[in-house]
Structures are given as C-alpha cells and as structure tokens.
N, C-alpha and C positions, 0 to 999 in steps of 0.2 A: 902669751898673746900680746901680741905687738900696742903700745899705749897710742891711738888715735890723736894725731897734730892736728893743731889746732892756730892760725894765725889770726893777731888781730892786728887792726887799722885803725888807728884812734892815736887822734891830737891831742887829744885830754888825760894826762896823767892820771887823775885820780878813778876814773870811766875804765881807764884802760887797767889801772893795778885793781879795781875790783872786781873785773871782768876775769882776768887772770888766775886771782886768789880762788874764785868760786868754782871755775873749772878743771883748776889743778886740785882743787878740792874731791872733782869725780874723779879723778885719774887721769883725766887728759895732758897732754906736752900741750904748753901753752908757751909761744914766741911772739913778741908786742912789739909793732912799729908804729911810731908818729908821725910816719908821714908811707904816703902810696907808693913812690918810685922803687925806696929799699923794699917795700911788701913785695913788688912785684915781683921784683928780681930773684926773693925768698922763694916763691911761687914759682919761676922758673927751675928752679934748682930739683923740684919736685921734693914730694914725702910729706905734703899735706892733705887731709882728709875734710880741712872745712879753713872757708877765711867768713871774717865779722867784720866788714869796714863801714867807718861813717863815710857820709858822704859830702862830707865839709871835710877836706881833708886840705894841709896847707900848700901842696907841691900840684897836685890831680886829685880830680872828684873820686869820692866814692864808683862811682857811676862810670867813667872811665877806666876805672883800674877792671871795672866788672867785664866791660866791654874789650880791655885789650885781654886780659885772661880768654874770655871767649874765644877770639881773634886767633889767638895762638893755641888753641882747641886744649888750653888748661884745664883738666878733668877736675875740677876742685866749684863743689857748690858754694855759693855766697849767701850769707845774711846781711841785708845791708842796713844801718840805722842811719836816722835822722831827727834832727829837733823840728822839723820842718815837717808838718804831717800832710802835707797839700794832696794830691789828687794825681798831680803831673806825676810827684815823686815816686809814689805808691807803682803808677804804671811804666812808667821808663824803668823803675828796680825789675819788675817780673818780665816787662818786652825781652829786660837783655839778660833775661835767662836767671834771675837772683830767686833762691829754693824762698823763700821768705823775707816780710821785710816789718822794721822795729822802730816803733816811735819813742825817743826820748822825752820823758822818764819811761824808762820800764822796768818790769819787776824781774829781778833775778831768776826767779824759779821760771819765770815765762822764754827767757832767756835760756836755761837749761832743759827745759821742754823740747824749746825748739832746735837745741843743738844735738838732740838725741835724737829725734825725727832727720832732722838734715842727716846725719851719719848712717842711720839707718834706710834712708828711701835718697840715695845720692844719683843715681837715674834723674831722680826728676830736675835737678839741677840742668838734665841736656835739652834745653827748648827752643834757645838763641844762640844760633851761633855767630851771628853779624851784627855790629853795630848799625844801627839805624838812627839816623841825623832828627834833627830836632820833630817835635811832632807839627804837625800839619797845621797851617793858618787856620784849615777849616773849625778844631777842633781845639782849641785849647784853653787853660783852666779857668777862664773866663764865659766857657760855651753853652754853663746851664746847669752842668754836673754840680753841686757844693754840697759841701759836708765832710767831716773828718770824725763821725762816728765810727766804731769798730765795725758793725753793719756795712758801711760806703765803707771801708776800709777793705772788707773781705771781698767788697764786687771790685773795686778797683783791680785790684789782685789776681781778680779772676778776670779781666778784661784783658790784664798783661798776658799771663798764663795761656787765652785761646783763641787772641784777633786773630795774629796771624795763620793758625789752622782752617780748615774750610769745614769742620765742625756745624752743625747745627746748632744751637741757641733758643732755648725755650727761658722767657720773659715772665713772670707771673709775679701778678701785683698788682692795688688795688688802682682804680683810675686816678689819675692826676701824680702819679707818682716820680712821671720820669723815666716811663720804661722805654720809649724811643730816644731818648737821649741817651742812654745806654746801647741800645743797638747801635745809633752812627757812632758811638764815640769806637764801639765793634769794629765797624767798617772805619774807618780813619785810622784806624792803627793796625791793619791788617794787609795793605800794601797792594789790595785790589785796585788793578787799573780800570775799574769800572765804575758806574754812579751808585750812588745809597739810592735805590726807588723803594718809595714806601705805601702801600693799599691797606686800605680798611675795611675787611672785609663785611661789616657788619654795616657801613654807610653806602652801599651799592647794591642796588635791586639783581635777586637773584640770577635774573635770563639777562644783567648784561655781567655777570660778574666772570663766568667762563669765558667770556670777549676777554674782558680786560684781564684778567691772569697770563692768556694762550694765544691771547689775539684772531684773528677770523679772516676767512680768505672774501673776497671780491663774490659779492653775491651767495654768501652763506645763508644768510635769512635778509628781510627785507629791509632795504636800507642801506645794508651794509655794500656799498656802492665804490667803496677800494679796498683794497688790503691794509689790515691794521698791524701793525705790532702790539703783543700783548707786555704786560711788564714782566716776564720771567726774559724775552727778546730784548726788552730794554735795559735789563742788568743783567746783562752779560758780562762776566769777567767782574763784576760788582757784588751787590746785598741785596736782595728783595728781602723788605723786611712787611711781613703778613701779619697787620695790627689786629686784634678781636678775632686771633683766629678760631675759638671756639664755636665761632657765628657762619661758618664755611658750613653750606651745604654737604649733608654724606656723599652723594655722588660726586663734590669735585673733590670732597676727600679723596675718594679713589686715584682720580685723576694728577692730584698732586703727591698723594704714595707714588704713582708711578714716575713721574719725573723727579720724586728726590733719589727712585731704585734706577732708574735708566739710565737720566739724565738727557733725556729728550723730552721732547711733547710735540702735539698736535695742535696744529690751527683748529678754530672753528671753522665747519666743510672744509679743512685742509687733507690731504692723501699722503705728503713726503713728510717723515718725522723729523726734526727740526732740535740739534744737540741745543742746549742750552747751560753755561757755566755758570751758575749764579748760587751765588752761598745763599741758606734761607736762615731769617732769626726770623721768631716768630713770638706771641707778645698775647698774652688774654688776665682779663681779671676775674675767671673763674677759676674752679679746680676742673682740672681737665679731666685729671685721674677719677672723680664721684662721675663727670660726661662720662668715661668710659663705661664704667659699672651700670649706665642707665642706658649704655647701646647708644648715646647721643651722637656718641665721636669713635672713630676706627680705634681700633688701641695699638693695630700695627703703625699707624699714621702718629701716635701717641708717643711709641718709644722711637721711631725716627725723629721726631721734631724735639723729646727731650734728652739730645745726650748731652748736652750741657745746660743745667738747670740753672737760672739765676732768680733769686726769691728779690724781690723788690722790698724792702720796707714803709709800711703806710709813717707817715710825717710824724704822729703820734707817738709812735714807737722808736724816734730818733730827734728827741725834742731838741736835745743840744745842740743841733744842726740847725736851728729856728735863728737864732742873732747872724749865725752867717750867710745864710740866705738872705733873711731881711736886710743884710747890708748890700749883697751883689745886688735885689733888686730895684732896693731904691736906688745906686748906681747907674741901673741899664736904665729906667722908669725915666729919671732926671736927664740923662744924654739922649732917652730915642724922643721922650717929650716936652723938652726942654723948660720942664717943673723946675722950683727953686727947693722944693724939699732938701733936707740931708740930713734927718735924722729922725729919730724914734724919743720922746718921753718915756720917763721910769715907767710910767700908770701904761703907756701902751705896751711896752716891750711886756711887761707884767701880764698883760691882755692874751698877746699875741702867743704867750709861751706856755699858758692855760686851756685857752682854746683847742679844741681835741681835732681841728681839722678833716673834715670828714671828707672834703674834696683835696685834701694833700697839699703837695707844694706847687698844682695848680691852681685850687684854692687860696693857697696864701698870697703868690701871683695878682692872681684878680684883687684881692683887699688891699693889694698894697698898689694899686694902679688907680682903684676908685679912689681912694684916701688923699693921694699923691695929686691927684688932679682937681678934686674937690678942698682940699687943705685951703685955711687962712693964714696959715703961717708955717715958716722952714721948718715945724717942728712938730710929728704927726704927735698927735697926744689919742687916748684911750678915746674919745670922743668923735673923733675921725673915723672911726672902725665901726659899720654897722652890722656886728655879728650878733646873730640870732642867739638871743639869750639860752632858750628852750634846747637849741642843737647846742649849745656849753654846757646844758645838766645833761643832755640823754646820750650824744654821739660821744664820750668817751669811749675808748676802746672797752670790753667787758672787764678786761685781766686788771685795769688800771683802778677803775670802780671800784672789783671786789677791793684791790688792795687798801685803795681810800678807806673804804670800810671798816678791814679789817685791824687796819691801823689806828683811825676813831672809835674800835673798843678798844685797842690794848691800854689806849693812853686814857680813855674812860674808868679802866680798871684800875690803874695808875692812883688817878688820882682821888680816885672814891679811897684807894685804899689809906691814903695820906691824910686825912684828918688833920688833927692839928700839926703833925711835924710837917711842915711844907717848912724847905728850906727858907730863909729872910733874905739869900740872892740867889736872883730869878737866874742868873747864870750858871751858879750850881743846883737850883732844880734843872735848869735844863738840860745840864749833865747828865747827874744821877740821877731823876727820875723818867727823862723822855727819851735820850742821846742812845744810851746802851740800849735802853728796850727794844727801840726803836730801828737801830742797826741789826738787833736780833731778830727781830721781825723779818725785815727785809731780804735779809740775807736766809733764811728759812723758809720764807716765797718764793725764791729765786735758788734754791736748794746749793747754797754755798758755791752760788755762780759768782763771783767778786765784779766782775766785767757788767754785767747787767744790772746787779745791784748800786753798784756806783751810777750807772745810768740812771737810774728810776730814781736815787739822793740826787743828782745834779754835782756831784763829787768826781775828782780827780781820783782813778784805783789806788795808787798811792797813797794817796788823804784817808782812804780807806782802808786800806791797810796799816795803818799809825792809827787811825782811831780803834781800828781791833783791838792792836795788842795795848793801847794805851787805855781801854777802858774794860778788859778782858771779856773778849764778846765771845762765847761760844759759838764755833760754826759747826751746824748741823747738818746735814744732807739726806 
C-alpha cells in the first residue's frame, strides 16, 4: 500500500523537523520547505495527499499558496497554522477551501488527529475554488465578533465552510450572545448581491407580521392604501435573517415551509405568486427541538431551518474571551463617545472575569458603557461596576457551581487530612497538596477532555499538559 505524502510549509526549523519526525513516525513520506514558492511548485508536480503550511511564510502567505493551489484545481487538502489566532484568519483559511486550521502552540497528537481525518475525508477539502479579495468594509475583525476561544474558533470555521452556500442557518443561543453578528458576518462572506434584512419576529404584533414577512397588495385589509414589499421582496438575492424565530405563529410557519420548498410567496390579498431568492438564517434562544415534541413549532419547518446548526456559547462558558472584549469595547465606547477611559483595574478586570453574566456579551456591553460614561478617572476600577451582588452568587451557570463545590470538598478533604504535616512552603503545599488533586479533579469533570479543562484552570492546553506529566496526574474518563 502506497505511504501517503505529506508536504509541509514552515519557516521554522525546528516546527518544521518536529512536524516531520512525528509523522514519519506514522509512516507517512514527509517533504519540508521554508518557504511557499518551492511548495508550490512541489505541489504542482503532483503525488501529494496533504500540505501543512503556515501562514507567515517568508516569500507568499500561507493563505495565498492555499488560494493559488485552489486556482490551479490542485486536488491536495490543506491544514493551515498560525501563531495569530484572530477571527479574520480562522475564516479566510476555510473560505479558501483549507480542510482545517491550527493555532500555534499545538499539541502533536492534535496535529496527528487531524492529519488522519484530512487523508481520510479529502472531499471535503473541495469547497473553494476561487480566491476571493480581502473581506468586506462592512465586516471586518473589528465588527463585534471577538474572541479566540476553541468555541469562537469552531464557529468561525464553520462560517468559512458555509457563507458562501445558500444553506439554511439555524442560530441557537442564549440572548445577548451575538447570534446576529454571526448571521451578517454569514452574509458578508457569502458573495450575496443583496442586503442582510433582519425581522424580529417576536417584536411585531401578530396581524401585521404576515405584512411585513410577504408584503400585502393595495387594499388588502384596511389601511393598507398601496402596495407594500414584504422583507423576503426586500432580500432578494440577499439574507433574511428571522430573529426569535420560535415566536412565529403556526400558520405562518406553514407559509414560510412553503417558500423555503417553492421559493415563492404570496402577497397579502395578492393572486400572482411572487419567486423570491433570499437565503434564510434564522436565530432563537429556545430549544426548538423540546417546541417540537410540544406541537409548539412544525418539525418539518424544524429540519428545513436546521441544516446547518450553530450553538452560540453563553459568555460564562468562554470566559477567556472576557479581557478581549473588554478591550475592543472600551475602544469602540472611547471613539463612539469620546470618554477618556482606557483601561480596566486589577480589582475590576478580577470583577469582570467572575461575574457569571447572565445577559452575555450584551451585558457586558451595557456595564462597560455605564462605567465608561459615569467614571472619575481613565481607569475603571471594581467600583465603577454596579453588578448585582445576588445575580454573582445565583446566576452562575449550574455545571460551574456544581464544580465550585465539588472542588471545596476535595480540597476540604485535603486538608483535614493534613494535620500536623502541612508542608512549611506554602509553594510546595500548593503543589503537593492542592495542584495534582486538583487537576485530577478537573480533568475527571470534564472526562479527560484537556481542551475544556484547561478552560475552566484559565491555562494554556500545553501548561496543561507539562503539569500532567510533571506532577503524574491520572486521566480518567
């Protein structure tokens, strides 16, 4: 059986011979260049089955080499790395067709994971076949999106993977989280010549919400005194994006089953059916699926709007992303309201990153706009922030609680059991009696999830990984 080639793309010596060693290790033919132009040309010549390139490359970007490969319909999926974990990068790597994409530091085996999957599902490599020029004024990595959690990391990913399809888009996630910023950033990279229009179906009185979806002919009920355009008319060729769709009356469920099966519709009192091109995302902070099971919501209506699921995560559950938000918005806060704020106190950021945010990263928003505007000085301190004490002990999320808990018995046990030997540095108790325990804990919560676990420490997976093997932590699952 033929040994699957393998090419990589790396400036960095040492990146690049570890990369090498670990693959030639599976049995893979592994061939290293330092720079993009010779890969490419490697690439040309054909009889590779996968390339690995960064995308800080010293001749042409990662990113370019992805796109001229494309160009020249090079059947060869890409992984692309970067030390740069931004937002932009994430989605330009999957627009232009890259099977997966790697943030520097990564772990080997993650690394091998994924180059077993890329060999084995090399199809999906085919998504992009054109390059496509910088992304769009309207939307770019300044426009709301932030965060470089693994979480925002997989939606980005998946934003590359399906703008450009005319796919449906189901949104689900708690309020304040961000789900229409997700939608335009959909439409913005999707190549629609039409506008993002967005309805909320749950802030419009029932008897005019079939108006405004379908629009209504001249003298349909009273009032209606000309011909309206409804907004599936108005995004044509564009994105109606349908916010709190779970709040859509049943009967225009039906109505809208059917123009996402025809692709037409009906005025209000209108007679000639009426095409209408308009891609639909749609957005609710309920479970749709438990609507279904209570007859609340169509279920055929249900798998048309989810064939592409994107799970939002609540702010709580991606805390690491809390310092970089709080930086883009006192940024936007300072320039839209010309405040002299520009920065956060240890005691507030300490506030800010405890707080279980129960209104999200709209929440966060608004505290950091009162704070910002009411402040006596450039420097928000914990004082500045009038968060409800009561909602910091009860609105944590449940799972985070239990673990609080369960973690103030272990270390309970700990130390009852310690009597008199308590070490005389508190650095090596906190080693040997809390450090290990306590990664074994977490890591036994999180059933030898390393990715999650590191999230819930506030740790680098790496740092986590060295404290394994450095303090021999059993993982359990």
């Amino acid at each position: 059986m033929r040994q699957s080639r393998i090419l990589i793309a790396e400036d960095e010596d040492s990146i690049r011979f570890v990369l090498t060693r670990a693959l030639e290790g599976r049995g893979y033919h592994v061939r290293g260049f330092a720079e993009g132009l010779p890969a490419l040309a490697a690439l040309r010549s054909g009889g590779f089955d996968l390339a690995i390139v960064d995308i800080r490359l010293p001749d042409v970007s990662g990113l370019d080499l992805l796109a001229r490969a494309r160009d020249e319909s090079l059947d060869v999926p890409f992984l692309v790395m970067t030390a740069e974990s931004t937002m932009q990068n994430a989605i330009e790597a999957m627009k232009r067709g890259a099977f997966d994409y790697l943030t520097k530091p990564f772990d080997i085996e993650e690394v091998q994971l994924l180059v077993e999957r890329a060999l084995g599902l090399r199809q999906l490599s085919r998504m992009v076949d054109n390059l496509k020029g910088e992304m769009r004024p309207q939307f770019t990595p300044g426009s709301g999106i932030v965060g470089r959690s693994p979480a925002m990391q997989e939606i980005y990913k998946t934003i590359g993977r399906v703008a450009e399809s005319d796919a449906t888009v189901l949104l689900q996630g708690e309020s304040g989280t961000g789900k229409e910023l997700i939608a335009r950033a959909l439409h913005f990279h999707s190549g629609r010549s039409g506008s993002f229009v967005a309805i909320n179906c749950s802030a419009i009185p029932r008897e005019l919400l079939e108006s405004e979806l379908f629009g209504h002919e001249r003298g349909a009920f009273t009032g209606a005194i000309e011909r309206t355009l409804g907004k599936f008319e108005i995004a044509d060729r564009g994105t109606l994006f349908l916010d709190e769709i779970s709040e859509l009356p049943l009967d225009l469920q039906a109505k809208l089953l059917r123009v996402l099966q025809e692709h037409e519709l009906l005025r209000v009192g209108g007679r000639e059916p009426i095409r209408t091109d308009a891609r639909i995302l749609s957005a609710t902070n309920r479970d749709l699926a438990e609507l279904v099971r209570q007859a609340r919501f169509r279920e055929d209506l249900f798998f048309r709007l989810n064939v592409v699921p994107i799970s939002v995560p609540p702010l709580r559950a991606r805390r690491g992303d809390i310092p970089e938000l709080v930086r883009y918005f006192v940024q936007k806060i300072r320039r839209e309201m010309k405040v002299q704020v520009h920065g956060l106190s240890t005691d507030a950021e300490a506030l800010l990153l405890e707080y279980p945010w129960p209104g999200n990263v709209r929440e966060l928003e608004n505290a950091l706009i009162r704070a910002c505007v009411l402040a006596g000085s450039r420097t928000l301190t914990a004082a500045d922030f009038h968060l409800s004490s009561a909602t910091r002990a009860s609105a944590a999320a449940p799972g985070d609680a239990a673990l609080d808990e369960l973690i103030r018995r272990r270390l309970r046990d700990l130390l009852q059991r310690g009597g008199d030997a308590w070490p005389r540095d508190l650095h090596s108790l906190a080693i040997s009696w809390i450090e290990k325990p306590l990664l074994e804990f977490v890591l036994e919560h999180t059933a030898a999830n390393q990715v999650r676990a590191a999230e819930i420490l506030g740790i680098n997976r790496n740092t986590l990984r060295k404290k394994i093997n450095a303090l021999g932590v059993s993982l359990k699952k």
